[in-house]
The first five atom37 places (N, CA, C, CB, O) and aatype in JSON, in Angstrom:
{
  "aatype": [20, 20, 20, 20, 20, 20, 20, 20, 20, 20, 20, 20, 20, 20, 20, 20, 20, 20, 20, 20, 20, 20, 20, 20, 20, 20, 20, 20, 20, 20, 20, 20, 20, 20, 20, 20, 20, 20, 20, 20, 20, 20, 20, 20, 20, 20, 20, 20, 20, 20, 20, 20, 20, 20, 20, 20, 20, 20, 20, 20, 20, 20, 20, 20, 20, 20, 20, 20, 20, 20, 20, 20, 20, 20, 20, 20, 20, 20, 20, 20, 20, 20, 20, 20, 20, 20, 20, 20, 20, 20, 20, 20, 20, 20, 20, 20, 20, 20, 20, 20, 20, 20, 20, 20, 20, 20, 20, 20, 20, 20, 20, 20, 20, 20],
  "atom_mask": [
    [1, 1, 1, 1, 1],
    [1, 1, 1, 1, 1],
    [1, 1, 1, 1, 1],
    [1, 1, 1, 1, 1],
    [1, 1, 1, 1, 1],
    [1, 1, 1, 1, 1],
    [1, 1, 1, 1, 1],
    [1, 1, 1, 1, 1],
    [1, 1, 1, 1, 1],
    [1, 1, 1, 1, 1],
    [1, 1, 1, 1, 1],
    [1, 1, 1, 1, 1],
    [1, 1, 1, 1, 1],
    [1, 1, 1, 1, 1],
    [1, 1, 1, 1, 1],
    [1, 1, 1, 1, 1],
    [1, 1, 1, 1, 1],
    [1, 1, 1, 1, 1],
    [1, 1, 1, 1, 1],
    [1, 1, 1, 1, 1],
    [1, 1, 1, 1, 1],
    [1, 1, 1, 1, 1],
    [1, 1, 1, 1, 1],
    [1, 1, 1, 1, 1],
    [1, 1, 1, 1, 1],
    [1, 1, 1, 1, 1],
    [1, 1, 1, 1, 1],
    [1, 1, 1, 1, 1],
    [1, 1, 1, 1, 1],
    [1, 1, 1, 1, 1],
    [1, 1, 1, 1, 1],
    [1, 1, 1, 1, 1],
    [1, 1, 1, 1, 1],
    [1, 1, 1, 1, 1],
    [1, 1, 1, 1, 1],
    [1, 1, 1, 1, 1],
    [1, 1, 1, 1, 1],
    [1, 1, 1, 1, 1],
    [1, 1, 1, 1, 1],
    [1, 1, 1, 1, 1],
    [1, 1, 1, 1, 1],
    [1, 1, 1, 1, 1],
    [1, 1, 1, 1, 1],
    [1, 1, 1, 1, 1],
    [1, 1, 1, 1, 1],
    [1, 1, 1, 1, 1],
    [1, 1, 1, 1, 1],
    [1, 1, 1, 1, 1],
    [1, 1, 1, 1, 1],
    [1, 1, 1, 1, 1],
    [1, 1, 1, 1, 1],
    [1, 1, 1, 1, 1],
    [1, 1, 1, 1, 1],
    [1, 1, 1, 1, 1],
    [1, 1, 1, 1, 1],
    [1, 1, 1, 1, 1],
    [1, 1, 1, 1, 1],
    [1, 1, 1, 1, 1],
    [1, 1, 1, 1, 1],
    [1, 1, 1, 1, 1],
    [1, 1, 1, 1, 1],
    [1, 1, 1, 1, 1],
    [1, 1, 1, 1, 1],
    [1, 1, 1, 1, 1],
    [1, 1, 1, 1, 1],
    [1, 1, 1, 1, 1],
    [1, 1, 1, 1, 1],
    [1, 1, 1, 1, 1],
    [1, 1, 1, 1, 1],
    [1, 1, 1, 1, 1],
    [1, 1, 1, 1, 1],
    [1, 1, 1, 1, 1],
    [1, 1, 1, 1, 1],
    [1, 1, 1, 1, 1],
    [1, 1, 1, 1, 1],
    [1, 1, 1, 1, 1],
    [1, 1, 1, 1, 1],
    [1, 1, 1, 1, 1],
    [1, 1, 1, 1, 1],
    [1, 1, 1, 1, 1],
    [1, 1, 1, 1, 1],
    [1, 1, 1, 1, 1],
    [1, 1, 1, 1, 1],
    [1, 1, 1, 1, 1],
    [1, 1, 1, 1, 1],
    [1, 1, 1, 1, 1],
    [1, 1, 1, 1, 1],
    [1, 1, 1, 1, 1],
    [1, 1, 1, 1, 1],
    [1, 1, 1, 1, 1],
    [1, 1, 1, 1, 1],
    [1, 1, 1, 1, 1],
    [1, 1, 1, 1, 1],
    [1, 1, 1, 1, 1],
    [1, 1, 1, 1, 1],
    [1, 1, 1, 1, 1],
    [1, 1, 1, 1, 1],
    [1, 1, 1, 1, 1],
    [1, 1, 1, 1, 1],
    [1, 1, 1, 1, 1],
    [1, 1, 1, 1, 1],
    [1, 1, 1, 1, 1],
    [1, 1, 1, 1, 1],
    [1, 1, 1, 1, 1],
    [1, 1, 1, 1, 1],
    [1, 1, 1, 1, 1],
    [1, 1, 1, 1, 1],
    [1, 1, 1, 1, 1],
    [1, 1, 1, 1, 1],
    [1, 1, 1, 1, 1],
    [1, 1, 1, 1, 1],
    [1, 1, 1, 1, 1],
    [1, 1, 1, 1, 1],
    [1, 1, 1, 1, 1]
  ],
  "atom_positions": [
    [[10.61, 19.71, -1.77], [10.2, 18.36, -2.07], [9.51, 18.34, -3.43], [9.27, 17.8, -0.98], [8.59, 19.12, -3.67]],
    [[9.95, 17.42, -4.34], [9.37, 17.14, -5.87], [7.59, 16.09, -5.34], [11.03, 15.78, -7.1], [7.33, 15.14, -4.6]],
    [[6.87, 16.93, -6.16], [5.7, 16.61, -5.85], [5.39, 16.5, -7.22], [4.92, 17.47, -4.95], [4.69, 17.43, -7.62]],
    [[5.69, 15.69, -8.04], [5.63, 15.47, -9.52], [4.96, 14.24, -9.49], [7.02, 15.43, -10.35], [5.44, 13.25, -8.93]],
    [[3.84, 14.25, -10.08], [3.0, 12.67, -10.28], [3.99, 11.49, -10.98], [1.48, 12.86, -11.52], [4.6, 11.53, -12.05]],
    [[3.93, 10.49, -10.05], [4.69, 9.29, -10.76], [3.78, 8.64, -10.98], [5.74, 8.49, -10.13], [2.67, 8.71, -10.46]],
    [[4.31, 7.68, -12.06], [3.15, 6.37, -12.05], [3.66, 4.86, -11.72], [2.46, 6.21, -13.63], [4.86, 4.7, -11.52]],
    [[2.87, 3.86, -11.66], [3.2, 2.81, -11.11], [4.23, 2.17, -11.28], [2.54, 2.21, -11.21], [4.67, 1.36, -10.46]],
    [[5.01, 2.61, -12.94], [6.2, 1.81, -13.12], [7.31, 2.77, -12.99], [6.24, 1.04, -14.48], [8.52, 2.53, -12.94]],
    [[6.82, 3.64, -12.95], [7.91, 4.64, -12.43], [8.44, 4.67, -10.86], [7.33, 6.03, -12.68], [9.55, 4.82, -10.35]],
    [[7.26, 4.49, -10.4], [7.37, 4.33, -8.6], [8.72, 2.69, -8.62], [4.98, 3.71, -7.58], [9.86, 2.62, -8.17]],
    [[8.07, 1.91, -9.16], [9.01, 0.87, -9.28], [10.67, 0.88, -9.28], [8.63, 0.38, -10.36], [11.51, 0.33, -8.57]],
    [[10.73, 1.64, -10.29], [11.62, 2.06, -10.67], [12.79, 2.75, -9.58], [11.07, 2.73, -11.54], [13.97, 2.68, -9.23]],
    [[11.71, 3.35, -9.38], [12.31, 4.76, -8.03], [12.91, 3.96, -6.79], [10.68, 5.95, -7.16], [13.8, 4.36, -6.04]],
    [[12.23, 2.76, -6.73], [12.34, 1.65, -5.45], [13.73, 1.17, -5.82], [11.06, 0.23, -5.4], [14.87, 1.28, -5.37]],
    [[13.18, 0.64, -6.73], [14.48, -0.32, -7.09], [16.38, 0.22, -7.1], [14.08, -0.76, -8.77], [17.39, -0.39, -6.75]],
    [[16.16, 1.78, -7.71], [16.92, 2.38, -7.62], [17.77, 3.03, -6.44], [16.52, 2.84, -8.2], [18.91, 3.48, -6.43]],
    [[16.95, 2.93, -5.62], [17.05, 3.62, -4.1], [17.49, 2.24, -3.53], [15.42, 4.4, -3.28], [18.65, 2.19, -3.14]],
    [[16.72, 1.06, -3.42], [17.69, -0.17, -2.76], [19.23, -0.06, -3.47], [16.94, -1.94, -3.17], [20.14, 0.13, -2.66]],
    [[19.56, -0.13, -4.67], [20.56, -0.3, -5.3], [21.86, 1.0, -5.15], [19.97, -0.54, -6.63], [22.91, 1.08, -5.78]],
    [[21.45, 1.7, -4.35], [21.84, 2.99, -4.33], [22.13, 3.21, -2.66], [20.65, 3.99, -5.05], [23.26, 3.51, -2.25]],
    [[20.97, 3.03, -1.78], [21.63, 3.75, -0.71], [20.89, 2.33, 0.21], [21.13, 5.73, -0.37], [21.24, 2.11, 1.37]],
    [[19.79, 1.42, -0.53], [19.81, 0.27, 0.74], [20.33, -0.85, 0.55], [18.59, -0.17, 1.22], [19.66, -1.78, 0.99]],
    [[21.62, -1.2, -0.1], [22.39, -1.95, -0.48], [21.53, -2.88, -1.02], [23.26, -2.32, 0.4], [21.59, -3.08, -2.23]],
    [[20.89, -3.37, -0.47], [20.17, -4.68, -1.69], [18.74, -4.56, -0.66], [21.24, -6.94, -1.79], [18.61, -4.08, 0.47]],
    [[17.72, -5.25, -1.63], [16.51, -5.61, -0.57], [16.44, -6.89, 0.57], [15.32, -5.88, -1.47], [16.96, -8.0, 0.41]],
    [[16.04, -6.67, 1.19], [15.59, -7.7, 2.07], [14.8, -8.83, 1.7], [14.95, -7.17, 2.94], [14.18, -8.91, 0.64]],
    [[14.85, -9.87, 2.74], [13.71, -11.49, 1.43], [12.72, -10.87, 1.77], [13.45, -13.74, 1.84], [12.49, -9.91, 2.5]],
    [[11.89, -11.85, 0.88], [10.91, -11.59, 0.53], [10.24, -11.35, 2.05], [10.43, -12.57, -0.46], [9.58, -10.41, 2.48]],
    [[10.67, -12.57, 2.67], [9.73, -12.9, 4.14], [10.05, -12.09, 4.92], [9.87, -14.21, 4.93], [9.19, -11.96, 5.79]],
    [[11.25, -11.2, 5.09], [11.01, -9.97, 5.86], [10.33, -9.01, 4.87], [12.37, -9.35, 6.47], [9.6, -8.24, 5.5]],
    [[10.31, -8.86, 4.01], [9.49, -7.59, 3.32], [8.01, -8.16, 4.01], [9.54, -7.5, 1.18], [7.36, -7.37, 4.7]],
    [[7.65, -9.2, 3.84], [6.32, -9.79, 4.23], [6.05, -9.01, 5.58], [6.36, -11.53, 4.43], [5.11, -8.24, 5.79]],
    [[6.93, -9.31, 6.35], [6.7, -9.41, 8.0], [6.9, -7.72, 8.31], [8.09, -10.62, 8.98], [6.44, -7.19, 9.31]],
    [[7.58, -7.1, 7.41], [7.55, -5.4, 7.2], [6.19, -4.9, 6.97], [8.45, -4.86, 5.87], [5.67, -3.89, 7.44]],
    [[5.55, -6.06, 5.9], [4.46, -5.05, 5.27], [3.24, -5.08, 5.88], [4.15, -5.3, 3.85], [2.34, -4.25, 5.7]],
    [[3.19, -6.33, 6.85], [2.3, -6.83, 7.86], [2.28, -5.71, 9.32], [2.87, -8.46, 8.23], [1.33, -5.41, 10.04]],
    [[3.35, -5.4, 9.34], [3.76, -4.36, 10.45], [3.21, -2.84, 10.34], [5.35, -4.26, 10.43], [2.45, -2.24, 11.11]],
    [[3.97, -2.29, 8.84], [3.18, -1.06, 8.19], [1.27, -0.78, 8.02], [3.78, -1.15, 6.69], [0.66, 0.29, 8.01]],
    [[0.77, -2.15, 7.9], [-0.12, -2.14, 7.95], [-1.17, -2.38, 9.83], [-0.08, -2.95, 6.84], [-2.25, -1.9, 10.16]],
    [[-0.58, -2.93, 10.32], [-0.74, -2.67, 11.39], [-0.82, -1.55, 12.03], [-0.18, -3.13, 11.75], [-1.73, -1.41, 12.85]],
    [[0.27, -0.31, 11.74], [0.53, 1.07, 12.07], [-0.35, 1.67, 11.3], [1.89, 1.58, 11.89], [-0.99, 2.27, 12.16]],
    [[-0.72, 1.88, 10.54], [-1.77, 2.57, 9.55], [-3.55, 1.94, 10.2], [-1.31, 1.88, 7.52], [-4.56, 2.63, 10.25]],
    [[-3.41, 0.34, 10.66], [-4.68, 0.22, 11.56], [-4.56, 0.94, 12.74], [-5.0, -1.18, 11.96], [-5.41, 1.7, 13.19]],
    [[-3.79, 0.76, 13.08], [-3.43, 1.88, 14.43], [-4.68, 3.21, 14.49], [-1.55, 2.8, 14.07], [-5.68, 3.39, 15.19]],
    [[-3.72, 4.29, 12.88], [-4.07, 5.31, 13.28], [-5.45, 5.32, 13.02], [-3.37, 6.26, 12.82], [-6.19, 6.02, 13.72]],
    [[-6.01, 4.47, 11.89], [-7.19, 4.82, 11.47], [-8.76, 4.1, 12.81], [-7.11, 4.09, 9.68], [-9.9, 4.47, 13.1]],
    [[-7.87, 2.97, 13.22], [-8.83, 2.75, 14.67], [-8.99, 3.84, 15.54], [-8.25, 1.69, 15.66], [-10.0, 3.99, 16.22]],
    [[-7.93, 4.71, 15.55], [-8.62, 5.62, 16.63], [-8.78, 6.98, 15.79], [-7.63, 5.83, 18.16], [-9.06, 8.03, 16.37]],
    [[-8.57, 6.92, 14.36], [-9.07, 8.63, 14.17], [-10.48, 8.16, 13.47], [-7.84, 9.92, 12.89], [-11.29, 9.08, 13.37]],
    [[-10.87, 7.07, 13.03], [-12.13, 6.69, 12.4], [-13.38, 5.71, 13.49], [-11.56, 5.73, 11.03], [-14.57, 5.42, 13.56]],
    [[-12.29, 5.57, 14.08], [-13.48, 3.79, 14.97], [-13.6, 4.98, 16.62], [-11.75, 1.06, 15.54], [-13.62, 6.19, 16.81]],
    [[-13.64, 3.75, 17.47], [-14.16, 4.03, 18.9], [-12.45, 4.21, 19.8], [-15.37, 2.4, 19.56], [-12.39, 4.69, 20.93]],
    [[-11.55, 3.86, 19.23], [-10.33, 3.94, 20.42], [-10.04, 5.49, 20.36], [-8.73, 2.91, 20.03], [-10.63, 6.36, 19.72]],
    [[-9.17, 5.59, 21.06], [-9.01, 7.3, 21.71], [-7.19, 7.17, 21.47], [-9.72, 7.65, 24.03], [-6.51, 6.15, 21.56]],
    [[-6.86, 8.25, 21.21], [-5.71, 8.21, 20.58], [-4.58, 8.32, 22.01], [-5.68, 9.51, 19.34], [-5.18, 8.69, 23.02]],
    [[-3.23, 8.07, 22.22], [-2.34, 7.45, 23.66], [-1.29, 8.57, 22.9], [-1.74, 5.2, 23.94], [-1.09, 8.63, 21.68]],
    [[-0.81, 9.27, 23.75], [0.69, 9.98, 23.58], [1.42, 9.15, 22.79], [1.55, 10.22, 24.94], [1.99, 9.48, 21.75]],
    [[1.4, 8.13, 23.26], [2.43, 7.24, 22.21], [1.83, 7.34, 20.48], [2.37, 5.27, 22.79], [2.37, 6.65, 19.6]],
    [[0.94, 8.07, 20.25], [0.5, 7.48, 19.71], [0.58, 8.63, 18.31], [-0.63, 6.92, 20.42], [0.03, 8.5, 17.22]],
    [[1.4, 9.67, 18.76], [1.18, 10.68, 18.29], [2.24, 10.99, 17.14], [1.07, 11.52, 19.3], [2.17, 11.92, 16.34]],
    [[3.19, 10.08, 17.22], [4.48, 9.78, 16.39], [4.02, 9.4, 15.03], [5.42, 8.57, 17.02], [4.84, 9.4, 14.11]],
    [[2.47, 8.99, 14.76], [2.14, 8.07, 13.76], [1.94, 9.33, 12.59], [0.69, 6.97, 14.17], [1.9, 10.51, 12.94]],
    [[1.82, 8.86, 11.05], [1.2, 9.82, 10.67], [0.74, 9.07, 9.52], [1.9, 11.08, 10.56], [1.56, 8.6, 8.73]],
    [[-0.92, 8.88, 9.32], [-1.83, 8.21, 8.3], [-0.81, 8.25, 7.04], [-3.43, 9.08, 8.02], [-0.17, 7.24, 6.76]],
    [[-0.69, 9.18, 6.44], [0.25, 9.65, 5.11], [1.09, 8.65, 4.91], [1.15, 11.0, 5.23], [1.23, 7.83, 4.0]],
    [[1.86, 8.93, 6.33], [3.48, 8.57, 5.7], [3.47, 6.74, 6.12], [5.17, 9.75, 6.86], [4.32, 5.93, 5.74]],
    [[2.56, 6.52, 6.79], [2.26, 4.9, 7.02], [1.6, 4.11, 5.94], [1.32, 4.69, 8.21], [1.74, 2.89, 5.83]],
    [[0.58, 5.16, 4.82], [0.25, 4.28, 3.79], [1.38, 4.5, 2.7], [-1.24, 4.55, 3.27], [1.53, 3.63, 1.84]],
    [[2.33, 5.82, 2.71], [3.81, 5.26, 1.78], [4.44, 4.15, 2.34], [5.11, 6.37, 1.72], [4.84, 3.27, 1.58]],
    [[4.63, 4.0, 3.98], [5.54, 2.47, 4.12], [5.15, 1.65, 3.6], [5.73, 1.8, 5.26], [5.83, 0.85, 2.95]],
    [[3.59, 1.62, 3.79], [2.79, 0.15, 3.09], [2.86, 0.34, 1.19], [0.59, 0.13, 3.75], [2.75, -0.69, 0.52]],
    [[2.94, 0.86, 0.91], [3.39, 1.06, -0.85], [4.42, 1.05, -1.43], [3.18, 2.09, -1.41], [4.66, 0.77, -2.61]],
    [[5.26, 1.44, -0.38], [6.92, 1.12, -0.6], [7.94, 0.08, -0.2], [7.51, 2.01, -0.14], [9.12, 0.04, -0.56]],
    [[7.02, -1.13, 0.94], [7.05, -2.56, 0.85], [6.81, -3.21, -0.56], [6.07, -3.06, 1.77], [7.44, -3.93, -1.33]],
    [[5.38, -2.49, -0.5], [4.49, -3.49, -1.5], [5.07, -3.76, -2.98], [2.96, -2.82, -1.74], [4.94, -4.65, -3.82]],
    [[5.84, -2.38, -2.86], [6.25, -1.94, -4.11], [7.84, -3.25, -4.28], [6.61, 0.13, -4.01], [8.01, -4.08, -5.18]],
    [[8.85, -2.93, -2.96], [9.91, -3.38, -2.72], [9.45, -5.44, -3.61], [10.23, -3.01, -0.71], [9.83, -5.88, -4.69]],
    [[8.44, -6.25, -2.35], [7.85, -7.21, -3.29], [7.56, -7.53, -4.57], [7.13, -7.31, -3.07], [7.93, -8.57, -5.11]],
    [[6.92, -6.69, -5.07], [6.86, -6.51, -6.62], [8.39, -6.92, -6.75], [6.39, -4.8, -7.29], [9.04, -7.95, -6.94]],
    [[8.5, -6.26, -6.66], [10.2, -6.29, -7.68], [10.66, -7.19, -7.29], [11.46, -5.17, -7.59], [11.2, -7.77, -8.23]],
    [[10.79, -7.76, -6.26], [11.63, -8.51, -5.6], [10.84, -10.19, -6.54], [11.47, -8.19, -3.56], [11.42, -11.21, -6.89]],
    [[9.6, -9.85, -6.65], [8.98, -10.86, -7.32], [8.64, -11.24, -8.8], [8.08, -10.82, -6.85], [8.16, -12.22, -9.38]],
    [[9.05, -10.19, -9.09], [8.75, -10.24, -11.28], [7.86, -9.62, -11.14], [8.28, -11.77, -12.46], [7.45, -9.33, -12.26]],
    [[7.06, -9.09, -10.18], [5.33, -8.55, -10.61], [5.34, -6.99, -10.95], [4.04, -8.74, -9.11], [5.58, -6.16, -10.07]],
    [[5.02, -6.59, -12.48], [4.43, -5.47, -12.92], [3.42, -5.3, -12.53], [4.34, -5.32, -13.99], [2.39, -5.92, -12.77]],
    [[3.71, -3.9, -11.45], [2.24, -3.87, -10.32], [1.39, -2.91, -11.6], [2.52, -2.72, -8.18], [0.16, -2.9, -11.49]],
    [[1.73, -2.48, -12.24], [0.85, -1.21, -13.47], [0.11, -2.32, -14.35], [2.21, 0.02, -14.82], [-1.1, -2.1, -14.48]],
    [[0.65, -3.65, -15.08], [-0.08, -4.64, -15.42], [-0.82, -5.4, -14.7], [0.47, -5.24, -15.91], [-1.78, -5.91, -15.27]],
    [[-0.59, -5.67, -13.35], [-1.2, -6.16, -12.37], [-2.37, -5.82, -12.17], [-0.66, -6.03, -11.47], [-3.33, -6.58, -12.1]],
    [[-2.36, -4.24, -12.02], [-3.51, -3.25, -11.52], [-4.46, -3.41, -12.53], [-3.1, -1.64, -11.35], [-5.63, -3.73, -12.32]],
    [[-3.85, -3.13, -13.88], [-4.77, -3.16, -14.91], [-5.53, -4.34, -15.18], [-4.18, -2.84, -15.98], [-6.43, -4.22, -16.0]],
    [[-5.35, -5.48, -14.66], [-5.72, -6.71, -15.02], [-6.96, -7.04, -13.45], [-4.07, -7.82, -15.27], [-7.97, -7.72, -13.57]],
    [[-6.59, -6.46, -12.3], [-7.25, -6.65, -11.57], [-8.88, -6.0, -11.39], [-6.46, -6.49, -10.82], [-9.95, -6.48, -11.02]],
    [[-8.37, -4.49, -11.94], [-9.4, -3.57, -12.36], [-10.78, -3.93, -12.99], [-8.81, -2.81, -13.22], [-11.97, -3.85, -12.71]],
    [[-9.75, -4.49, -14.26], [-10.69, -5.52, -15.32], [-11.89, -6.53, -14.72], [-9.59, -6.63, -16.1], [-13.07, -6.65, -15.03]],
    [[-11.0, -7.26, -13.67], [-11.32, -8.45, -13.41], [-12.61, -7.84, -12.09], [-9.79, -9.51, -12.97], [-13.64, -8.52, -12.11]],
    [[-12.6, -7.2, -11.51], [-13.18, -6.54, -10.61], [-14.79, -6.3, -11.44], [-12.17, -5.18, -10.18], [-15.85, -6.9, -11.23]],
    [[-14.48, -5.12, -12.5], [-15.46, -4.44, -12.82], [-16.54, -5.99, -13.46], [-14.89, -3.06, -13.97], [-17.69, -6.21, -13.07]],
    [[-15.54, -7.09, -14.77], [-16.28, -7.54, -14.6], [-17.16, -8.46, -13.8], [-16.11, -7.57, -15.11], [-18.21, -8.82, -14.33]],
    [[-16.94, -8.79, -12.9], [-17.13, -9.63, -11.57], [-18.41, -8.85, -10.83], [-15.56, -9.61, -10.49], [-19.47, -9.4, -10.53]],
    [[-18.11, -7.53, -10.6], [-18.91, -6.99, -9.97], [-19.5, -5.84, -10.6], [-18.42, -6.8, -8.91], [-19.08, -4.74, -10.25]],
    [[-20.3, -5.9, -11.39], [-20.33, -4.82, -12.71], [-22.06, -4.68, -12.12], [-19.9, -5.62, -14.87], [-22.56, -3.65, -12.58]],
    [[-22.76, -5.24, -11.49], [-23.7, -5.59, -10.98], [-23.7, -5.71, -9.52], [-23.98, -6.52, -11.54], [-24.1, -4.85, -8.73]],
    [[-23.35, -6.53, -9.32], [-23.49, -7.31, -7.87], [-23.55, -5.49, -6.66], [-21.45, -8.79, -7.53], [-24.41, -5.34, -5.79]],
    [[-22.54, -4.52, -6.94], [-22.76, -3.48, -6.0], [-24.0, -2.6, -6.04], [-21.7, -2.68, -6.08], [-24.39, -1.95, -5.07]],
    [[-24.51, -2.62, -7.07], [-25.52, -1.62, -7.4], [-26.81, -2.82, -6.86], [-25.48, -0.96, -9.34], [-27.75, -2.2, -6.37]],
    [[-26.97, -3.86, -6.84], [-28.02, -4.75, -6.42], [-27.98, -5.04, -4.96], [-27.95, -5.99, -7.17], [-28.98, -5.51, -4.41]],
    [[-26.5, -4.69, -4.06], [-27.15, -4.56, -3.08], [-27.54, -3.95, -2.16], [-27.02, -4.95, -2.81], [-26.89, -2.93, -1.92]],
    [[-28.71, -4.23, -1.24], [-29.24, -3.22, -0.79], [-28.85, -2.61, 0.98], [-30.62, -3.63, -1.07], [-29.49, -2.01, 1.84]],
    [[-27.89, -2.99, 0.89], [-26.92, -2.66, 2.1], [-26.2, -1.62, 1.38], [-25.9, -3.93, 2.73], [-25.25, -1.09, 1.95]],
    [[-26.39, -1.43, 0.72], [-25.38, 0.34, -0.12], [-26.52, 1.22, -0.35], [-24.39, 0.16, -2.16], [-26.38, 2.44, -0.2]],
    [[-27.29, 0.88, -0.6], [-28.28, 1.75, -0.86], [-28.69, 2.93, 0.39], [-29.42, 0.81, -1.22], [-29.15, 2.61, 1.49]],
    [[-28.45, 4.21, -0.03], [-28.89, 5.42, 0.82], [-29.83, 5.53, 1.47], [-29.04, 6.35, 0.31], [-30.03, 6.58, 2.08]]
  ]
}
């Protein structure tokens, strides 16, 4: 397995290529939606019972944290594209918008504090 760092527009890329290649075309948007709502559900799954109070069910053992936050990135990713959105400009713009927004506000409160 190639374990070579990609980056965000590369991952894109990789998506797009792989629908066009072996998943004949993408799905709408609103099933990608109702996919990515699902993936994320399975990833609450595992992390409710390997982080919170539930106890993990035989059934339950099929899951694997990893490969449930690639489904959820490889929806998310599938959307992007499916939508015009440069998730690498996206990111960068949200980042921005974050730090300045909250450039303060985390360090002042005192519910974080050790």
């Amino acid at each position: 397995m190639n374990t070579k760092e990609i980056t965000i527009s590369e991952a894109q890329q990789m998506v797009d290529q792989w629908i066009k290649t072996v998943g004949v075309r993408y799905f709408s948007e609103l099933t990608n939606m109702a996919i990515l709502t699902e993936e994320v559900g399975e990833l609450a799954r595992i992390i409710a019972r390997k982080y919170g109070d539930q106890s993990f069910k035989k059934s339950d053992e099929k899951y694997n944290m990893a490969d449930e936050m690639a489904d959820v990135l490889w929806v998310l990713v599938c959307l992007a594209n499916q939508t015009g959105v440069d998730l690498n400009e996206a990111f960068q713009k949200n980042l921005e918008k974050k730090t300045n927004r909250d450039k303060e506000r985390h360090k002042n409160n005192p519910k974080l504090r050790s």
